[in-house]
C-alpha positions as CSV (number, residue, x, y, z in Angstrom):
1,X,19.3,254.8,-3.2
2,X,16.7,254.7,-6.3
3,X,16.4,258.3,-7.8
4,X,12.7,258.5,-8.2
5,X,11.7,259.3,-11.6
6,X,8.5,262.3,-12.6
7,X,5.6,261.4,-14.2
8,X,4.6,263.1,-17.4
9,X,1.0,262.5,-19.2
10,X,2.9,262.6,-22.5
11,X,5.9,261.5,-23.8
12,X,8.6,264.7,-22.3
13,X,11.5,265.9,-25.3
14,X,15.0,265.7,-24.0
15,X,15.4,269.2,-23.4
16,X,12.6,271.9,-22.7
17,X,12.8,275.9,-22.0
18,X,11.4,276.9,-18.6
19,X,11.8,279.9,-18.6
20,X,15.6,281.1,-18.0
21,X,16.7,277.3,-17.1
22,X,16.2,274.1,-19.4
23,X,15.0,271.2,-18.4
24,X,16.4,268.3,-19.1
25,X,14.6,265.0,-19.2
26,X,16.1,261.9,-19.7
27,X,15.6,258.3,-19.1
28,X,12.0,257.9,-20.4
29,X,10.3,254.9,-20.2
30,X,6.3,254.0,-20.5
31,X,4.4,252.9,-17.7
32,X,0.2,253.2,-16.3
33,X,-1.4,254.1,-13.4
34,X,-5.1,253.0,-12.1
35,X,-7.5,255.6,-12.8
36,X,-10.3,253.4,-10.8
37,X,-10.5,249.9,-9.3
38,X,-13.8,248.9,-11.2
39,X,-16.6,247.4,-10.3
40,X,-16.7,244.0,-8.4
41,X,-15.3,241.5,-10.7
42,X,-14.3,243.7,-13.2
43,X,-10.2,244.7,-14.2
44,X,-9.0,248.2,-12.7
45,X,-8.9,251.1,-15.3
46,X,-5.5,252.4,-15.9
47,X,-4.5,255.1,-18.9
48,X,-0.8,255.3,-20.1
49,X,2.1,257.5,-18.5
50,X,5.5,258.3,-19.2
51,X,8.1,258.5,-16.6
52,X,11.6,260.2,-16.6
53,X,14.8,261.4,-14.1
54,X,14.7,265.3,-15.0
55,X,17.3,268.3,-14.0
56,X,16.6,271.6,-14.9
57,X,19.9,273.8,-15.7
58,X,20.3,277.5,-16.2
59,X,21.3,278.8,-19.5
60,X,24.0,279.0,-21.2
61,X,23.9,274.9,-21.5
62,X,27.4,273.5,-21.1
63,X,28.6,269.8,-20.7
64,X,30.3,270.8,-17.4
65,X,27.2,272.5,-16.3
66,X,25.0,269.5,-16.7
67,X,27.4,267.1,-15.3
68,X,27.5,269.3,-12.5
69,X,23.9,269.2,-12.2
70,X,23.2,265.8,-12.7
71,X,25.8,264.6,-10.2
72,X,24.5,266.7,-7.7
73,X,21.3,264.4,-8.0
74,X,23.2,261.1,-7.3
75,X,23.8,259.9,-10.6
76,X,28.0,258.8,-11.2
77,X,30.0,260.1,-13.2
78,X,29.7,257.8,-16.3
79,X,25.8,258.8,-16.5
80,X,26.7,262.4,-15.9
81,X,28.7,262.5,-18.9
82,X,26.7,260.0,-21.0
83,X,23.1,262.4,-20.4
84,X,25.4,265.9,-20.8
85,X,27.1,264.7,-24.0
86,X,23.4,263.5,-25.4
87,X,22.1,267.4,-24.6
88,X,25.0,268.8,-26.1
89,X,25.1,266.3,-29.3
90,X,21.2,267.7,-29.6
91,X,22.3,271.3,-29.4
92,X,24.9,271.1,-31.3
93,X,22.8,269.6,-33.9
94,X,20.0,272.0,-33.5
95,X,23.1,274.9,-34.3
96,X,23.7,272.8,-38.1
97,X,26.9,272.1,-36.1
98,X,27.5,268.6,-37.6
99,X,31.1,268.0,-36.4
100,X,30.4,269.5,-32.6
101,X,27.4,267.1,-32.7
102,X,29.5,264.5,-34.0
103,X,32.2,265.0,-31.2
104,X,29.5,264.7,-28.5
105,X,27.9,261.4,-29.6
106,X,31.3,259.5,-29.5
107,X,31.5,261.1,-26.1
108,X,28.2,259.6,-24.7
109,X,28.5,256.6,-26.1
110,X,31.8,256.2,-25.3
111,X,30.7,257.2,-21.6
112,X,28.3,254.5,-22.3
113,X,30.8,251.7,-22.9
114,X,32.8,252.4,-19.8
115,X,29.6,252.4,-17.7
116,X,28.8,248.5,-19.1
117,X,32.4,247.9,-18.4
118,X,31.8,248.5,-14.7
119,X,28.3,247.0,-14.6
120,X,27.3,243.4,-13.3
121,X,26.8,242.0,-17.2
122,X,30.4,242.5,-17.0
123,X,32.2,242.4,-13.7
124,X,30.4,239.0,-12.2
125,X,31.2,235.4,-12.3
126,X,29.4,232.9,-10.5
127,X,30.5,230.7,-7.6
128,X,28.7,227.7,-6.2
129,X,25.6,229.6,-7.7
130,X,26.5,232.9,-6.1
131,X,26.8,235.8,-8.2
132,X,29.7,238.1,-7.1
133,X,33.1,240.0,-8.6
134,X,36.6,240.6,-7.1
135,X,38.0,243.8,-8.8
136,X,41.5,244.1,-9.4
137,X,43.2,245.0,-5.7
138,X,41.1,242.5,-4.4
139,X,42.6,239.6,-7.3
140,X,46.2,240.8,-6.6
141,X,45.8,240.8,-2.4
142,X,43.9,237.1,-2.6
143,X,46.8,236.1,-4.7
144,X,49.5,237.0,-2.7
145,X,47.5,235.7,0.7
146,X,46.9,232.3,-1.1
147,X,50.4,232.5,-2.2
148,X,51.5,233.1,1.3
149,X,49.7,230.7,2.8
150,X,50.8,227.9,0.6
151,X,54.5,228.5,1.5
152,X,53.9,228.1,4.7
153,X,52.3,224.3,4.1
154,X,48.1,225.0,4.0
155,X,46.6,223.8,1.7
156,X,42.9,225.2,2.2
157,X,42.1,228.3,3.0
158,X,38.3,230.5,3.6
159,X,37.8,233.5,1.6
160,X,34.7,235.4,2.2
161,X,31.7,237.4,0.6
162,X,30.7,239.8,3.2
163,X,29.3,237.6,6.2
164,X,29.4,234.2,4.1
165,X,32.7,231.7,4.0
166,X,33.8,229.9,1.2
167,X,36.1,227.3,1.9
168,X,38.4,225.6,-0.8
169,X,41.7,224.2,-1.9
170,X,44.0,226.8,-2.0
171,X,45.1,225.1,-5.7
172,X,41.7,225.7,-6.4
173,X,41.3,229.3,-4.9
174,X,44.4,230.1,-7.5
175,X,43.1,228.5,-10.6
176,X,39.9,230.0,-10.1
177,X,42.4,233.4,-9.6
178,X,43.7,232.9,-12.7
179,X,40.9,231.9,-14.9
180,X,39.3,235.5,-13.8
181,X,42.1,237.3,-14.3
182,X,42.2,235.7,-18.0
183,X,38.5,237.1,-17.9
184,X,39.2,240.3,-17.0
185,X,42.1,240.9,-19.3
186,X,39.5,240.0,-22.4
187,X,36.9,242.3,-21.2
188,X,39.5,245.1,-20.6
189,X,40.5,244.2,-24.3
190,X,36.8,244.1,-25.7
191,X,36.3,247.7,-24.4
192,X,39.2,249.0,-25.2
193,X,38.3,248.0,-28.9
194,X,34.6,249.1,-28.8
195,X,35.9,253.0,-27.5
196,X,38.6,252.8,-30.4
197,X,35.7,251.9,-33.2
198,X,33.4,254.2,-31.8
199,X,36.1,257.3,-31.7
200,X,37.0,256.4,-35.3
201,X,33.5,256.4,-36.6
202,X,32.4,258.8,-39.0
203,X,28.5,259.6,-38.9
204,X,26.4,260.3,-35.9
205,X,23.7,257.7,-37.4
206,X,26.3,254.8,-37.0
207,X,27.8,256.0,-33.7
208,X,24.4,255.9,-32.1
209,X,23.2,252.7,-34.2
210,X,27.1,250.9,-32.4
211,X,26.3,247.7,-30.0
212,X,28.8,248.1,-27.6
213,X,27.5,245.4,-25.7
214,X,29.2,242.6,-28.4
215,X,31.3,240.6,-28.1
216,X,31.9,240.6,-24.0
217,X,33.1,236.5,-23.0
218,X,30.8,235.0,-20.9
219,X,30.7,235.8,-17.4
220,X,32.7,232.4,-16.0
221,X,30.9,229.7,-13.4
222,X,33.0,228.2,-11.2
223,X,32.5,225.7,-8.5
224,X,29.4,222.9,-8.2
């Protein structure tokens, strides 16, 4: 389920007092509304908004505390950490606390990288033109069934992707096995190395500047 975001008439800071609690808002993007639908011919007026997921936390902010909070609102655990570590690096950097800040930034981006690694830019391959991903359990049990089934004489076998068959050589099924487990084994690699530059980085400014998103193979295309 979308988690519907607030609208603001001005770009909201990520973290405001309210009182005894802080308010945290995060995710901002830009977007309009229609102030009127104009005259008969003419374009609807619209004026600029800004739009953002906020929580509000009580005082004293903690990184448990706000992934506590933002969890509780539906967001998973990768976002939880990646928004709490982004207050805290802020904070911390409010305080003249350069390494604290420091420490938090390598943990949100870091939280960052492991959230692409579980995304569809990384975990999807393509099928006949159907975009889909098998994770791990699901690799190692197709093998073994495939496996199975070829020592008993088949040679084709169905697999399917909730309600739709796919039907294929059972050769075929474990090539295609293969070259994804290939895939996988270079992703996990490529993100193991972007959370090893990014913990060994020494500046906040190049932390924050890293493109974790390099350097990924492309997502394979099998079949037609």
């Amino acid at each position: 389920m979308e988690i519907k975001k607030i609208e603001f008439n001005e770009r909201p800071s990520l973290i405001e007092q309210e009182g005894s609690v802080v308010r945290i808002n995060f995710d901002v993007e830009k977007g309009t509304v229609v102030v009127n639908n104009g005259a008969e011919g003419e374009e609807p007026e619209t004026r600029e908004i800004f739009l953002a997921h906020i929580i509000r936390v009580p005082q004293p902010l903690t990184l448990e505390h706000i992934k506590a909070a933002l969890e509780g609102k539906g967001f998973d655990a990768y976002k939880s950490e990646a928004v709490a570590a982004e207050v805290m690096m802020e904070t911390m950097k409010g305080f003249g606390n350069e390494e604290k800040a420091l420490a938090y930034a390598k943990q949100m981006v870091i939280a960052k990288i492991s959230a692409y690694d579980k995304s569809d830019a990384v975990n999807q391959f393509t099928y006949n033109g159907v975009p889909m991903w098998l994770d791990k359990e699901m690799r190692n049990g197709l093998i073994a069934r495939l496996n199975a089934e070829k020592a008993v004489g088949k040679t084709e076998t169905t697999l399917w992707l909730d309600i739709a068959p796919f039907s294929l050589a059972i050769d075929d099924a474990l090539s295609l096995l293969t070259a994804l487990e290939v895939y996988a084994s270079e992703c996990f690699d490529k993100t193991a190395a972007h959370k090893s530059v990014v913990a060994n980085m020494e500046s906040i400014e190049d932390v924050l500047a890293y493109d974790y998103t390099d350097g990924y193979p492309s997502n394979p295309v099998f079949g037609e």
